[in-house]
matplotlib code that plots the C-alpha trace (Angstrom):
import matplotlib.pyplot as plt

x = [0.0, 1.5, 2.1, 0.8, 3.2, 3.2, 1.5, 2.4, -0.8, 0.4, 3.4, 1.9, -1.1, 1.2, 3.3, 0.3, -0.9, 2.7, 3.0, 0.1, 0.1, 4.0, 2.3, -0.3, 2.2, 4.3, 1.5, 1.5, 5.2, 5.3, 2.0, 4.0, 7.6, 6.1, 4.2, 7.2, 8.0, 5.2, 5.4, 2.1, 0.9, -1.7, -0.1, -2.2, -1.4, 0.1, 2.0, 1.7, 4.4, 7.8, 10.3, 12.3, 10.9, 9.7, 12.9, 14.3, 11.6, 12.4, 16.1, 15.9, 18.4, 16.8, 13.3, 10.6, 11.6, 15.3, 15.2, 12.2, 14.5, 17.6, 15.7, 14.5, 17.9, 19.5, 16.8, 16.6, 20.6, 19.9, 17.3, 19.7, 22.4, 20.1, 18.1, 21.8, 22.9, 19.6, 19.5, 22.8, 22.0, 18.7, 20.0, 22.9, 20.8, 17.8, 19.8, 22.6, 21.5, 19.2, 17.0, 14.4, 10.7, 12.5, 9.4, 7.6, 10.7, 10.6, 6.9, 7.8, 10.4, 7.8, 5.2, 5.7, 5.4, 1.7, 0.0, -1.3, 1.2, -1.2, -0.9, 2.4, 2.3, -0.1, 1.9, 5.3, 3.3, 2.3, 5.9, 7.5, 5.1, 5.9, 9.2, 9.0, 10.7, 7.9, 9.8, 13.0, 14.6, 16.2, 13.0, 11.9, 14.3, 14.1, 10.1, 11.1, 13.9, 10.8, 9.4, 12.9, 14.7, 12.2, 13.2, 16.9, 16.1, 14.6, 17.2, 20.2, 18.8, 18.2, 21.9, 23.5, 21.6, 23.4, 26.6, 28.4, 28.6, 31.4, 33.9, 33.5, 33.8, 37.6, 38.0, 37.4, 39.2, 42.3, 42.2, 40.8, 38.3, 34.9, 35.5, 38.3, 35.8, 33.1, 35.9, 37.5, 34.5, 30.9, 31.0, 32.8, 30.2, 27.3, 28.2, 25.5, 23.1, 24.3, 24.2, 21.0, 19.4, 21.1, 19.0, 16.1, 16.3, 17.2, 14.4, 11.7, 12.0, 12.8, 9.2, 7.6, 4.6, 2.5, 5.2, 6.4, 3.0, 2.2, 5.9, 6.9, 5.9, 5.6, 9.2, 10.3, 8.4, 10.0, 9.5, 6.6, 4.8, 5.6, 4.3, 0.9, 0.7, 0.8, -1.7, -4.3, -5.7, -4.3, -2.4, 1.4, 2.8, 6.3, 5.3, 5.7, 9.4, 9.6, 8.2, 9.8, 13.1, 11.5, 11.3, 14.3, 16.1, 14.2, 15.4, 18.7, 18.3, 17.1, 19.7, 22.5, 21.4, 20.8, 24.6, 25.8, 24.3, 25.5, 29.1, 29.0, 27.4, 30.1, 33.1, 31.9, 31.4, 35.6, 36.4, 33.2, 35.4, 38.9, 39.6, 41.6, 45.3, 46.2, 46.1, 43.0, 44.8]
y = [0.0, 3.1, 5.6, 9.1, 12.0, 13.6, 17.3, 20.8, 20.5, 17.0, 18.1, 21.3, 19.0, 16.5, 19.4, 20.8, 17.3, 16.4, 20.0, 20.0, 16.5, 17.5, 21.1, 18.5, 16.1, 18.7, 20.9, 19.9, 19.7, 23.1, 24.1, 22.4, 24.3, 27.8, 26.9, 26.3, 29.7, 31.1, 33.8, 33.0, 30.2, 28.9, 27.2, 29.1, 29.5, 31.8, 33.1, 36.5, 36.9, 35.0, 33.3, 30.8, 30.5, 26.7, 25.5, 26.9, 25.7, 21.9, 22.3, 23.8, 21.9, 19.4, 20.0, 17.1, 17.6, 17.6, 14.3, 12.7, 12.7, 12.0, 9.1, 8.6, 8.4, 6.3, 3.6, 3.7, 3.6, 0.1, -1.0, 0.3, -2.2, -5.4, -4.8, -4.9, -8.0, -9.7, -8.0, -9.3, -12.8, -13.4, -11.5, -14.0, -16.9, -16.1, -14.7, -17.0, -20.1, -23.8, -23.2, -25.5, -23.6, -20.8, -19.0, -19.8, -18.5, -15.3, -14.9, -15.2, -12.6, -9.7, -10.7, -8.0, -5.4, -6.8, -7.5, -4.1, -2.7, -2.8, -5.8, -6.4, -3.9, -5.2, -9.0, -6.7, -5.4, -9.1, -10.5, -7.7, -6.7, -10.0, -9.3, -5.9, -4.4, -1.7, 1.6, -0.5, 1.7, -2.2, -3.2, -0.9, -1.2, -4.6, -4.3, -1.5, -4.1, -6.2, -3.7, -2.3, -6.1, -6.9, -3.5, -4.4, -7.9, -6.6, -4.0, -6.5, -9.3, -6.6, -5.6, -9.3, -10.4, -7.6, -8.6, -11.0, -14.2, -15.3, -12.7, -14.5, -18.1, -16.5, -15.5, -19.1, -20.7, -18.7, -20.3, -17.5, -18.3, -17.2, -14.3, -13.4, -12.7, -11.4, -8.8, -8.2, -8.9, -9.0, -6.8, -3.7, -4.1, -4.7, -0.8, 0.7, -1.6, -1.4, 2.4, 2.2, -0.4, 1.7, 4.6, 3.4, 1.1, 4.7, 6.3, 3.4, 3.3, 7.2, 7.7, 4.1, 5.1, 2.7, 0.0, 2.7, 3.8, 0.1, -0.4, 3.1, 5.0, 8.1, 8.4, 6.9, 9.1, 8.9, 11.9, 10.1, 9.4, 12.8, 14.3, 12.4, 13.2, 17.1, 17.2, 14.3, 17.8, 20.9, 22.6, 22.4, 24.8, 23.5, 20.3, 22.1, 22.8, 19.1, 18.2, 20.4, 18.6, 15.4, 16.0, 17.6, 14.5, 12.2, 14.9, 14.3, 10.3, 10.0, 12.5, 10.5, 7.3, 8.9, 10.6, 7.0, 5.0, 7.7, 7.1, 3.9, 3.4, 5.8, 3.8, 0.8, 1.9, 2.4, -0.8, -3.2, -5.5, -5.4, -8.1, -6.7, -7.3, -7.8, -11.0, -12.2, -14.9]
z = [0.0, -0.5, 1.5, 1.6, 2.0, 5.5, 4.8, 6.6, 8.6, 10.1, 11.1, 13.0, 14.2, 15.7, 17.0, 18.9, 20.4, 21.8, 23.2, 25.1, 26.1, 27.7, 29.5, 30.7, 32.5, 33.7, 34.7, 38.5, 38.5, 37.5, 40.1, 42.9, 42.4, 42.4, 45.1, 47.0, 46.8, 48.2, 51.5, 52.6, 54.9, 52.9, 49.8, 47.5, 43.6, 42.1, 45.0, 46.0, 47.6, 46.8, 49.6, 50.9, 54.0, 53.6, 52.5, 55.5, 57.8, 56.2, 56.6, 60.3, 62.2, 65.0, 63.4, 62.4, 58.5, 58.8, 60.9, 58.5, 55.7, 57.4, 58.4, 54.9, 54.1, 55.7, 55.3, 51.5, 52.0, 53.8, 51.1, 48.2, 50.0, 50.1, 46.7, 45.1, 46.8, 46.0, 42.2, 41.5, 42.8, 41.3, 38.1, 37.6, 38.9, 36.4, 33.2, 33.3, 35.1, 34.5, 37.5, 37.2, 37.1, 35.6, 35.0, 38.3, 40.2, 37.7, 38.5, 42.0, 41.7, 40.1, 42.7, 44.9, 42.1, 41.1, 45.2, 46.0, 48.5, 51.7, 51.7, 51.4, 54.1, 56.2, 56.1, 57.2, 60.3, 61.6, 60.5, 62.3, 65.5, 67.3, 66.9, 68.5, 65.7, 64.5, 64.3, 63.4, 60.5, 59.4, 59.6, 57.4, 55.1, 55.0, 53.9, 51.4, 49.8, 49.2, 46.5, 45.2, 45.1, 42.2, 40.4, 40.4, 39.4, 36.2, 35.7, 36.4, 34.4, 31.2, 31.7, 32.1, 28.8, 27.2, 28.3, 25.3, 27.0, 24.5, 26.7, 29.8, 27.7, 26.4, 30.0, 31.2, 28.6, 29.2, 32.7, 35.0, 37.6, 38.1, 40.7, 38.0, 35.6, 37.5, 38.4, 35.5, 32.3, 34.0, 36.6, 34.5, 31.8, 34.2, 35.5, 34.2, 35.4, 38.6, 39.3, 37.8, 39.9, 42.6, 41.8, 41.2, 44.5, 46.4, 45.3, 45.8, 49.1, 50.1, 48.3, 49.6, 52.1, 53.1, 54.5, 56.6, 57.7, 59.1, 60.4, 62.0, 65.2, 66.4, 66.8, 63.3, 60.6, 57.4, 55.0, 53.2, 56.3, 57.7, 54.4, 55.2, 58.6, 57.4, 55.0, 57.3, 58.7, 58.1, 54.9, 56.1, 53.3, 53.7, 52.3, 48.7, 49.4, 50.6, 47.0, 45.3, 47.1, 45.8, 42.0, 42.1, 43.2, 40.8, 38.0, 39.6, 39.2, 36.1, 34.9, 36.6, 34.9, 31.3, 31.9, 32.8, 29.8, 28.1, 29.1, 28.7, 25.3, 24.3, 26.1, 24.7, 21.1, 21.2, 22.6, 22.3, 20.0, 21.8, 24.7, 27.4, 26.7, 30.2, 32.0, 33.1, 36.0]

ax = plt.figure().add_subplot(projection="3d")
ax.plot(x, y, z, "-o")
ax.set_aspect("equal")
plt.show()
């Protein structure tokens, strides 16, 4: 069949339609950061008044913002930690292995990214409770690794299927051993993949909400939580700045990943076809 030219109108048609589909997506984005910047203590749009105020009232040292996302922090450090060690062990197991049921154990594997997160929540809290470890941050982390794990899975397993297996096969024949080329061949090349799962583990569980609702207490309030507890009955206007912190750090992430693909396509477009000259034993 053949096919029609594409005409001035299309082009401005299709123009329009992406346009105002991107100002629709980025329309509360944009709503939230000049919020932000608003002087007055209702949150109202557009500002009259423009200030910082906010962003210093989250950063106040000591203050129940400043310790939400320290806390925020250093449990999706923690969940960052275990998703990797689980990503790169499933990963390996699933892209490179002969498990049997291969793809029960991979449906088992995305399982927590298809229950509704309640629930996963809700099994955390009577897992955890007799254990007295509600308000644990490790216990938190540890439920948060339960949704990010299955996100580095994915990530890891994409990356090792695009590593050439021959490499590691020279490797191997050339006598070096499998923590030699894991070193030296997989784990170089699997980079990428690896800050990326990072990332995207980081920021699962600074934003996860309702595992830390059902696992924290009044003392351990991550950011999320915190967030929720503001808005439950009142208008907290520095919970703009705290958004406003929040896309600017998945900017930040997605940036950082894009920058290291990036790199790495680029590296590995110079010297995709040369083996390393050094010694591999």
């Amino acid at each position: 069949m053949m096919e029609l030219p594409p005409t001035r109108a299309g082009h401005v048609g299709r123009a329009l339609s992406a346009t105002a589909i991107l100002l629709f997506l980025a329309m509360p984005i944009v709503i939230i950061l000049v919020t932000s910047f608003g002087a007055d203590g209702i949150g109202t749009f557009p500002p009259q008044e423009y200030s910082t105020r906010w962003y210093q009232q989250m950063a106040a040292p000591g203050g129940n913002w400043a310790t939400s996302i320290a806390l925020s922090s250093l449990i999706a450090a923690l969940a960052t930690v275990f998703s990797l060690i689980l990503g790169v062990t499933a990963a390996t197991a699933l892209a490179r292995g002969r498990l049997p049921l291969h793809a029960a154990v991979y449906g088992l594997v995305l399982a927590p990214m298809l229950i509704p997160q309640v629930v996963i929540a809700l099994g955390l809290f009577l897992f955890f409770e007799p254990a007295g470890m509600l308000g644990s941050p490790l216990a938190i982390a540890l439920g948060h690794t339960v949704l990010a794990a299955p996100i580095a899975i994915l990530i890891m397993i994409s990356t090792l299927r695009g590593i050439d297996e021959r490499l590691e096969d020279a490797a191997a024949s050339m006598g070096a051993s499998r923590i030699t080329i894991a070193r030296r061949i997989t784990f170089p090349l699997a980079t990428p993949g690896l800050i990326a799962a990072a990332v995207f583990s980081f920021i699962t569980s600074f934003d996860e909400f309702f595992i830390a609702q059902f696992l924290s207490t009044p003392d351990t309030r991550t950011l999320p939580v915190l967030v929720f507890n503001a808005l439950q009955f009142d208008v907290d206007p520095t919970v703009t700045a705290v958004s406003a912190v929040l896309i600017a750090l998945a900017i930040l992430a997605l940036t950082l990943v894009a920058l290291v693909r990036k790199l790495s396509g680029h590296r590995n477009g110079h010297n995709a076809s040369a083996l390393p000259v050094e010694p591999l034993t």
